[in-house]
DSSP file (Angstrom, degrees, kcal/mol; ACC not computed):
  #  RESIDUE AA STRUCTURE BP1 BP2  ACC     N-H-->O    O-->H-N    N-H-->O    O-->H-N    TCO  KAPPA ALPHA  PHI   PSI    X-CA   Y-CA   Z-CA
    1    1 A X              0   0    0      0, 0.0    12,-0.1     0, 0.0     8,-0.1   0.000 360.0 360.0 360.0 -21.3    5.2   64.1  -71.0
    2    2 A X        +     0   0    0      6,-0.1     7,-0.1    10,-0.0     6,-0.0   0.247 360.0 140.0-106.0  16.2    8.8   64.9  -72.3
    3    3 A X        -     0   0    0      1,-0.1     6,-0.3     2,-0.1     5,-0.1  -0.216  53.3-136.9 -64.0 144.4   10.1   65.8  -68.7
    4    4 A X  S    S+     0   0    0      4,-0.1     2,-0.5     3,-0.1    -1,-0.1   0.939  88.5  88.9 -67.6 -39.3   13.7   64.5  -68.2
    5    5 A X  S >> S-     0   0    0      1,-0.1     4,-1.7     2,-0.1     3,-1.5  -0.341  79.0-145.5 -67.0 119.6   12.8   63.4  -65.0
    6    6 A X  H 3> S+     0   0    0     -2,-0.5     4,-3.0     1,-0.4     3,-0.3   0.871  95.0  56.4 -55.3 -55.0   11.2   59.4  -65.5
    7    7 A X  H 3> S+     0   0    0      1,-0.3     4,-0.5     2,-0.2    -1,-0.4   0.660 113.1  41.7 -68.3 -18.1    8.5   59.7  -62.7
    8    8 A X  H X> S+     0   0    0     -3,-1.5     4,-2.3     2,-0.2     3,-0.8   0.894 108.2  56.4 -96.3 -52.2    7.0   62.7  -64.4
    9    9 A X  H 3X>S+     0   0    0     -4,-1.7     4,-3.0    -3,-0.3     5,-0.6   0.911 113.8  40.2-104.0 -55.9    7.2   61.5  -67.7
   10   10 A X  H 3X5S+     0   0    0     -4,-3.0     4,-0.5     1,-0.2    -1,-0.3   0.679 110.0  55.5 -80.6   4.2    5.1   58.3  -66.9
   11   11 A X  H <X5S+     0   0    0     -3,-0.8     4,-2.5    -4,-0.5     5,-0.3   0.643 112.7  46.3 -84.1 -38.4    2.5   59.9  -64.6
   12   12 A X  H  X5S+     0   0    0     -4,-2.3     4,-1.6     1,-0.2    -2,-0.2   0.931 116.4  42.5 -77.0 -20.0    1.8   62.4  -67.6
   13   13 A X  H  X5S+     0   0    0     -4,-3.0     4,-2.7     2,-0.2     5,-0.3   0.931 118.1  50.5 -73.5 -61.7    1.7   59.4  -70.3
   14   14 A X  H  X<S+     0   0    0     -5,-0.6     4,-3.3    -4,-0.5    -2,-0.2   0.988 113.9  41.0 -70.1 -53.1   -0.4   57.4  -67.6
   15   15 A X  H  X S+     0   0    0     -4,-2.5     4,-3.5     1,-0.3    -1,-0.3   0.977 114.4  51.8 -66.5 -38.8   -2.9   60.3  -67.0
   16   16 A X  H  X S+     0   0    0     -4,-1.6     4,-3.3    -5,-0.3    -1,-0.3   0.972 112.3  47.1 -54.3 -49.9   -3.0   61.0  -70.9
   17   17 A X  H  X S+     0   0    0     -4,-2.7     4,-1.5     1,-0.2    -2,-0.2   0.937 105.9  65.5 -56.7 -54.0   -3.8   56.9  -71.3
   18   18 A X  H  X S+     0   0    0     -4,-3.3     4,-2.6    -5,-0.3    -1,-0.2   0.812 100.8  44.2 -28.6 -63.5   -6.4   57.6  -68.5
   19   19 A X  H  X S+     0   0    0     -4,-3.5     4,-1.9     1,-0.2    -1,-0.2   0.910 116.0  48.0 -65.2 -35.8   -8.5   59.9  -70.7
   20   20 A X  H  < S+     0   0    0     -4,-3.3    -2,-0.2     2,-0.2    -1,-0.2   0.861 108.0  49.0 -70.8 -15.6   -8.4   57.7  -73.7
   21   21 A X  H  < S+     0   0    0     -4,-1.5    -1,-0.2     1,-0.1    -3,-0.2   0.909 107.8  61.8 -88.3 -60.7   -9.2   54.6  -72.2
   22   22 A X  H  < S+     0   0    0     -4,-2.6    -2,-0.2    -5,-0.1    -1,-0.1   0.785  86.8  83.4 -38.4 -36.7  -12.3   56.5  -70.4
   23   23 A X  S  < S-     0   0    0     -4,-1.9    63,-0.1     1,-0.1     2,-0.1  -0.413  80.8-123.6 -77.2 138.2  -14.2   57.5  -73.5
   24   24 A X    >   -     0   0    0      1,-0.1     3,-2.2    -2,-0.1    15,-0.1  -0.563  25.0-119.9 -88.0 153.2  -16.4   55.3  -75.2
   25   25 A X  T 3  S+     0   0    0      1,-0.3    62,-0.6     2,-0.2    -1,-0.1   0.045 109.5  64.3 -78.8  26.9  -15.5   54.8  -78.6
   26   26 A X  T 3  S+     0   0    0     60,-0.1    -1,-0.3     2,-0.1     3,-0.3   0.130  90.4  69.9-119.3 -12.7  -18.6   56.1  -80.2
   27   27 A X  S <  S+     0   0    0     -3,-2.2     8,-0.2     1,-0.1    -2,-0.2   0.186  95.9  65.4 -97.4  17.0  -17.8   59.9  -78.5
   28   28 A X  S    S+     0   0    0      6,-0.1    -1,-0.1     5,-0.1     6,-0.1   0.324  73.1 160.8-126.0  10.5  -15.0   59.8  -81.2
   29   29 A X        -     0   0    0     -3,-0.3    59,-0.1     4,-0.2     4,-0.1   0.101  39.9-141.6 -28.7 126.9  -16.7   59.8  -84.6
   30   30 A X  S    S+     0   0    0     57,-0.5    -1,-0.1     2,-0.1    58,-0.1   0.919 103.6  43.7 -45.0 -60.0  -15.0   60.7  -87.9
   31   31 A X  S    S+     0   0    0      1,-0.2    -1,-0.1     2,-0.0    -2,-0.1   0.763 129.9  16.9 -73.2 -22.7  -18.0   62.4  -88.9
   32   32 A X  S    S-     0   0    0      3,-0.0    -1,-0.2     0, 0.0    -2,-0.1   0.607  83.5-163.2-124.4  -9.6  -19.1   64.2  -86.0
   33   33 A X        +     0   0    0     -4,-0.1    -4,-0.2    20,-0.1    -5,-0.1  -0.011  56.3   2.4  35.7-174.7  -16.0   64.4  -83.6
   34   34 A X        -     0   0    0     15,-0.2     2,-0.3    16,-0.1    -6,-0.1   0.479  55.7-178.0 -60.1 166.2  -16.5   65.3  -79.9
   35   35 A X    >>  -     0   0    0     -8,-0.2     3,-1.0     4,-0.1     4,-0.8  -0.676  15.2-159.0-165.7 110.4  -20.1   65.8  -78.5
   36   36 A X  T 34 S+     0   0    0     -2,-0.3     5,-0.2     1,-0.2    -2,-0.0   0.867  85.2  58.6 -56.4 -26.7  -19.8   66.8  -74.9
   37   37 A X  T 34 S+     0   0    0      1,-0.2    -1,-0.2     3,-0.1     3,-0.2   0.596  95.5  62.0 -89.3  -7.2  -23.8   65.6  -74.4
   38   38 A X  T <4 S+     0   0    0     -3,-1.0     2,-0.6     1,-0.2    -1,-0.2   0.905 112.0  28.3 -87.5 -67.3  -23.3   62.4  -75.4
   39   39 A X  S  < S-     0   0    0     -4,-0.8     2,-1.4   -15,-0.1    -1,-0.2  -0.577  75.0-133.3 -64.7  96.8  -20.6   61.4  -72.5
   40   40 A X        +     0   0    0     -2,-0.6     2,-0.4    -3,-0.2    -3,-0.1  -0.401  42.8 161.5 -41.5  81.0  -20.7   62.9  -69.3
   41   41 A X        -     0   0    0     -2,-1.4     5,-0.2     1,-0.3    -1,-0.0  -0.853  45.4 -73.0-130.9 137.0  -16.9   63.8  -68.5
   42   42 A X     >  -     0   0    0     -2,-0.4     4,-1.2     1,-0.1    -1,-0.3   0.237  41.5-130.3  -7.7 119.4  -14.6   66.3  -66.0
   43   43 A X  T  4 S+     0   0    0      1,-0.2     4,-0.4     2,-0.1    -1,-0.1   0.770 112.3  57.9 -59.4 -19.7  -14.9   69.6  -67.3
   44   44 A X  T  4 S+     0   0    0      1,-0.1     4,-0.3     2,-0.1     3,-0.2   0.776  93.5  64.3 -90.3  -5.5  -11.2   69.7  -67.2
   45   45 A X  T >> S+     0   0    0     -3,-0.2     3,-3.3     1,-0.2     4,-0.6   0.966  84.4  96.1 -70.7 -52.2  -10.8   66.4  -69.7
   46   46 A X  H 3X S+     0   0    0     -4,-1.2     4,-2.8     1,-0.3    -1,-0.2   0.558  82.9  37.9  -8.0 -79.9  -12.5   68.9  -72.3
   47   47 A X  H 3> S+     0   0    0     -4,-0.4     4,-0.6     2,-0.3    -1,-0.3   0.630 115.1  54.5 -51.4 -31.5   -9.6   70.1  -74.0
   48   48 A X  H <> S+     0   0    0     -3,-3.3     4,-2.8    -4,-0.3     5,-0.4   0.919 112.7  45.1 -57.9 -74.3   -7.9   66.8  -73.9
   49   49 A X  H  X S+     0   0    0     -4,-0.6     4,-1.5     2,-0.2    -2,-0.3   0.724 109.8  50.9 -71.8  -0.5  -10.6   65.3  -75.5
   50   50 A X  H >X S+     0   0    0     -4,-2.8     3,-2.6    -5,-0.3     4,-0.8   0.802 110.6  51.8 -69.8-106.9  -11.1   68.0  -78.0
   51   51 A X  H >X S+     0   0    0     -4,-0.6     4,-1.5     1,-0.4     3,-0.9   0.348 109.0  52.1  33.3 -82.3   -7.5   67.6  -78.9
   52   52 A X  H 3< S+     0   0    0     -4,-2.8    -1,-0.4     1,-0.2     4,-0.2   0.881 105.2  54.7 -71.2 -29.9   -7.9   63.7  -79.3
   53   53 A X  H << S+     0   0    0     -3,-2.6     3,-0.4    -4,-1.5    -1,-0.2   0.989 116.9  32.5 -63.7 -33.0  -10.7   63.9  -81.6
   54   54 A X  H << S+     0   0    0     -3,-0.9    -1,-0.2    -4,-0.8    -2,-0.2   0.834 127.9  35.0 -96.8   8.8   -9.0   66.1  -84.1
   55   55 A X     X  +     0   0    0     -4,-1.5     4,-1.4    -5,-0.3    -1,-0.3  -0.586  67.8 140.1-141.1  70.7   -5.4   65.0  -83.9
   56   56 A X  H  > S+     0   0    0     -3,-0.4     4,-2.4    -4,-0.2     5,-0.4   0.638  79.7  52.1 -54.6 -43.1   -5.6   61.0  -83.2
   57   57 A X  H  > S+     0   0    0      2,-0.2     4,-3.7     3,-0.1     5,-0.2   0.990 105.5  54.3 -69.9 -45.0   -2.8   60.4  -85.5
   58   58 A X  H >> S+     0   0    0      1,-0.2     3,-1.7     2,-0.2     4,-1.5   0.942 111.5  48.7 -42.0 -73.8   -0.5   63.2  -83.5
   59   59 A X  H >< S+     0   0    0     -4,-1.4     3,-1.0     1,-0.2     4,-0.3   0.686 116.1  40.6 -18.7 -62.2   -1.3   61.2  -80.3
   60   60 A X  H 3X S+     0   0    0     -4,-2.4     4,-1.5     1,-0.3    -1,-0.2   0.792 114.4  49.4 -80.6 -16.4   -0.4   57.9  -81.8
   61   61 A X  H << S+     0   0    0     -4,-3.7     4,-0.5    -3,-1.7    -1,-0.3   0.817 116.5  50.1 -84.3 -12.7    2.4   59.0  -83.5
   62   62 A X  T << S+     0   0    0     -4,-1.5    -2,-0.3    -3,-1.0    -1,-0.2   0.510 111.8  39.1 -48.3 -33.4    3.3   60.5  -80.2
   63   63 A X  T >> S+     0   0    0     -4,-0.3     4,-3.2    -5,-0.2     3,-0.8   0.535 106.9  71.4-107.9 -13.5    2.9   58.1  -78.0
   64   64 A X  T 3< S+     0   0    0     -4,-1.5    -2,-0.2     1,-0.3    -3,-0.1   0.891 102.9  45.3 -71.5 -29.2    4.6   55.6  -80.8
   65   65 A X  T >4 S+     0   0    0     -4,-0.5     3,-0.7     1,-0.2    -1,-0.3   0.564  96.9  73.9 -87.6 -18.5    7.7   57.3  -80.2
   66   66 A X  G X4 S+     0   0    0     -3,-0.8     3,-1.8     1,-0.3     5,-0.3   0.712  89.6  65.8 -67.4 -40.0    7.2   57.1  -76.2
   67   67 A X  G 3< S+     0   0    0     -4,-3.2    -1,-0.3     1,-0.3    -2,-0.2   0.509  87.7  61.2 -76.0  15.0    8.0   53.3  -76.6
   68   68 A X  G <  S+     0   0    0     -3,-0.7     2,-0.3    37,-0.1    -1,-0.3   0.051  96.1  73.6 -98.1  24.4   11.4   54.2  -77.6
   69   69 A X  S <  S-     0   0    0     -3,-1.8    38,-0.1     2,-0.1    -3,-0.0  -0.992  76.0-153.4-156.6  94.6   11.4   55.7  -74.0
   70   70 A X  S    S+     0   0    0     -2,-0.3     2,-0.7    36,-0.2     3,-0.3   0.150  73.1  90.5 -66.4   8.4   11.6   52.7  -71.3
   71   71 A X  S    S+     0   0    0     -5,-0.3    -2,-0.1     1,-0.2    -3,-0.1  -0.983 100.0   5.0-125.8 114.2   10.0   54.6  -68.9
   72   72 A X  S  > S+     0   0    0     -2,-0.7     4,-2.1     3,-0.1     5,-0.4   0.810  75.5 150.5  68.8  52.6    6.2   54.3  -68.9
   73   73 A X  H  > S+     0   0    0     -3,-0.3     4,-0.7     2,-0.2    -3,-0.1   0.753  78.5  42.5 -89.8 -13.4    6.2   51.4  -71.7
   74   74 A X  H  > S+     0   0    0      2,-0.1     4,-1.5     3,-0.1     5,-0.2   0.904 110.9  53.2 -90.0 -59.7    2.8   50.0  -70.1
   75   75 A X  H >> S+     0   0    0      2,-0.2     3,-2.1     1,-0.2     4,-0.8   0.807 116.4  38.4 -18.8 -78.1    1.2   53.5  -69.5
   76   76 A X  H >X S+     0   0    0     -4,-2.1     3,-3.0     1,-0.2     4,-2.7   0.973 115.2  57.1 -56.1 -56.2    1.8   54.5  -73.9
   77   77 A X  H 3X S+     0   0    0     -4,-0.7     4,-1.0    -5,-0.4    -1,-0.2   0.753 111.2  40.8 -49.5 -29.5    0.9   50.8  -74.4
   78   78 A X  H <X S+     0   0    0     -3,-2.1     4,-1.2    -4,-1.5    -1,-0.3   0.678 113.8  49.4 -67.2 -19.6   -2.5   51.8  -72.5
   79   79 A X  H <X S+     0   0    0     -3,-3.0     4,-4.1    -4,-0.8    -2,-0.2   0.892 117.6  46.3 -96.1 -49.1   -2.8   55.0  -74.2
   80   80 A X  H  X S+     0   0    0     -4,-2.7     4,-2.9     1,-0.3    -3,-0.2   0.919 110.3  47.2 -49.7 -64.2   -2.2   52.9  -77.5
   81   81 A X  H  < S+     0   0    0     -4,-1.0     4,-0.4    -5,-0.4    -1,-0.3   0.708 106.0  57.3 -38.9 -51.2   -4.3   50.4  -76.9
   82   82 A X  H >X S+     0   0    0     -4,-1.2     3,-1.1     2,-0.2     4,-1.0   0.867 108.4  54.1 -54.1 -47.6   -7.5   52.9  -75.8
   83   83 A X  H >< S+     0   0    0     -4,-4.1     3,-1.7     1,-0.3     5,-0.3   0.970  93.9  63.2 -60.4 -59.1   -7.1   54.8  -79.5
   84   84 A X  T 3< S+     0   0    0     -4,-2.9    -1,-0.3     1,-0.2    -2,-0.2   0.626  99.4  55.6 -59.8 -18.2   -7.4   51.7  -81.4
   85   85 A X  T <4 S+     0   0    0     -3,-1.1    -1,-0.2    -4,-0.4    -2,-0.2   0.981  94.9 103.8 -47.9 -62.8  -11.5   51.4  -79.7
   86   86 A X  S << S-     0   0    0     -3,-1.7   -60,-0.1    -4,-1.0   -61,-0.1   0.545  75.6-145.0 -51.8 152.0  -11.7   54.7  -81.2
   87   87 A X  S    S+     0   0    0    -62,-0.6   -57,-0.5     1,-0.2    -1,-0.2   0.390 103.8  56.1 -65.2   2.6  -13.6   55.3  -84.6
   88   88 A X  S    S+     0   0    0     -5,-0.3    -1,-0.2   -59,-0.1    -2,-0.1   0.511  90.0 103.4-134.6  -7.0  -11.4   58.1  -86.2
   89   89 A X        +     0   0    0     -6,-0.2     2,-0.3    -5,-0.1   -32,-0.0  -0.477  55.4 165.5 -51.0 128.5   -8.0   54.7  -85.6
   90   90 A X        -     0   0    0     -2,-0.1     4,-0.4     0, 0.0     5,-0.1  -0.739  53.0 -77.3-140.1-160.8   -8.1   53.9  -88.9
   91   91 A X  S    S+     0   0    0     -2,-0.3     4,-0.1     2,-0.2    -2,-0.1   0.374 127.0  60.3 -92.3   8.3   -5.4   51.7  -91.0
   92   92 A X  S  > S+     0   0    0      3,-0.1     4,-2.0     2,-0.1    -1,-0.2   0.758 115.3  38.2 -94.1 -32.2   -2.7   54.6  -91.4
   93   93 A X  H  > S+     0   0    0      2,-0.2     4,-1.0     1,-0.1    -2,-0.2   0.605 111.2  59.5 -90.2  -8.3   -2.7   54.4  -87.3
   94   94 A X  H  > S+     0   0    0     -4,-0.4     4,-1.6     2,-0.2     5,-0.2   0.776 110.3  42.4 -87.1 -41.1   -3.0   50.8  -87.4
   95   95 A X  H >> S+     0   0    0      1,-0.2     4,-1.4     2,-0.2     3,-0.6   0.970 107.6  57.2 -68.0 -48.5    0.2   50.7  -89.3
   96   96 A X  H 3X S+     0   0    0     -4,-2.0     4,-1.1     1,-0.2    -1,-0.2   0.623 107.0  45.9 -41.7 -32.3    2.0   53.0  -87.5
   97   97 A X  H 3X S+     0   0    0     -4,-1.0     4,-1.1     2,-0.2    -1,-0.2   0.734 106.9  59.2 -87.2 -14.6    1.8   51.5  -84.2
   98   98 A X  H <X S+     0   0    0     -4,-1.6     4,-1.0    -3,-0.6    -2,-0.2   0.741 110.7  46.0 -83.1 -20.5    2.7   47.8  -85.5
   99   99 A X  H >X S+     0   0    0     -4,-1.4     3,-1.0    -5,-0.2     4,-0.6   0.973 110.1  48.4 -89.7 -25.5    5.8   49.1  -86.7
  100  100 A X  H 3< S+     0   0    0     -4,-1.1    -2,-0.2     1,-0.2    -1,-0.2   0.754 111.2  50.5 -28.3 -47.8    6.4   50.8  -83.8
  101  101 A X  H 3< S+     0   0    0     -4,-1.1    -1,-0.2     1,-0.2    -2,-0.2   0.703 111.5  53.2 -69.8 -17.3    5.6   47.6  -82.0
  102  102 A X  H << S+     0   0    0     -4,-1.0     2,-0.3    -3,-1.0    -2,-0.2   0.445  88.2  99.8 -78.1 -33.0    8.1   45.9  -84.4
  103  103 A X  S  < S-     0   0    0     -4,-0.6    10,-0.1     1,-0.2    -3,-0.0  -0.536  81.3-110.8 -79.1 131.7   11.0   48.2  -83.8
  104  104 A X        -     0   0    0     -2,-0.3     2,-0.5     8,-0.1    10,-0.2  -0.071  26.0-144.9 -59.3 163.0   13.5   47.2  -81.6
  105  105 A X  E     -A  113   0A   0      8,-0.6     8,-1.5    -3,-0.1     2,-0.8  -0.966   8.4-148.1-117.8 127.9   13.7   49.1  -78.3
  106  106 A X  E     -A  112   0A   0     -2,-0.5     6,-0.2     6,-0.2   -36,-0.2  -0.879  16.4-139.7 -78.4 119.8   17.4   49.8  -76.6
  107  107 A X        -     0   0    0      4,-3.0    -1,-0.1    -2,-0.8     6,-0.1   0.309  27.1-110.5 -33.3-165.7   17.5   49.9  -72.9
  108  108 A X  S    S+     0   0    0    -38,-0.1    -1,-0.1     0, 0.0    -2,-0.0   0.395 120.8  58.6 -82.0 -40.2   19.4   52.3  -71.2
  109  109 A X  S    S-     0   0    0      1,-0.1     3,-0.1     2,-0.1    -3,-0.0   0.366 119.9-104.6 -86.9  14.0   21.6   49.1  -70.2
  110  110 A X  S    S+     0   0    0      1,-0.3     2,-0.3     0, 0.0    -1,-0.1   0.679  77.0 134.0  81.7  10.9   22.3   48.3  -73.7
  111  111 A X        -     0   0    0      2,-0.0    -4,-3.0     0, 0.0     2,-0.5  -0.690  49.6-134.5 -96.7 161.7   20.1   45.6  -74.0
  112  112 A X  E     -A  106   0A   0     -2,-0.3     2,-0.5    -6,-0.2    -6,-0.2  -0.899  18.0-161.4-102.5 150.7   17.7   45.2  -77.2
  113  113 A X  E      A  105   0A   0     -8,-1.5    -8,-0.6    -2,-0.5    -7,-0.0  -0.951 360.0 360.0 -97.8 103.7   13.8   44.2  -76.8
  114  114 A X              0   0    0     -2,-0.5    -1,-0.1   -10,-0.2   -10,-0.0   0.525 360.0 360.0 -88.8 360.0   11.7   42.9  -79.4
């Protein structure tokens, strides 16, 4: 997800988005956090989703930093977009990503995006 190479970077962001959008947002409880039996999923997603239940803020603050990264901007914007479903998004992640969205972006070509 930090590979220099661009095609790489946004296949691993894409695949990341992938798992988050798939999970219903009821397998993502504050209080009870993953529970394999309730959602059928890949055995290899496991670890992914274990990972997003207890560190949802890493992710977004992770992926919040990907949009300063022109390369995969729909992909993190999916990724983004899938956490907020989630139960354990709360108003500390709600904030983070509207300023995120808020921040200008540089191009590579020197243009700004707002």
């Amino acid at each position: 997800m930090t590979d220099d190479d661009k095609t790489t970077r946004a296949k691993a962001i894409g695949y990341l988005s992938s798992v988050l959008g798939y999970l219903d947002p009821k397998t993502l409880s504050r209080q009870q956090g993953f529970n394999p039996s309730f959602v059928q999923i890949p055995l290899i997603w496991h670890s992914w989703v274990n990972l997003i239940c207890s560190k949802v803020m890493v992710i977004v603050q992770f992926l919040c930093d990907r949009l300063e990264d022109e390369t995969g901007l729909k992909e993190t914007s999916q990724g983004l977009f899938a956490l907020q479903k989630s139960s354990r998004f709360g108003k500390e992640e709600a904030t983070l990503v509207s300023s995120a969205y808020r921040t200008p972006i540089t191009l590579r070509s020197g243009e700004f995006v707002q």
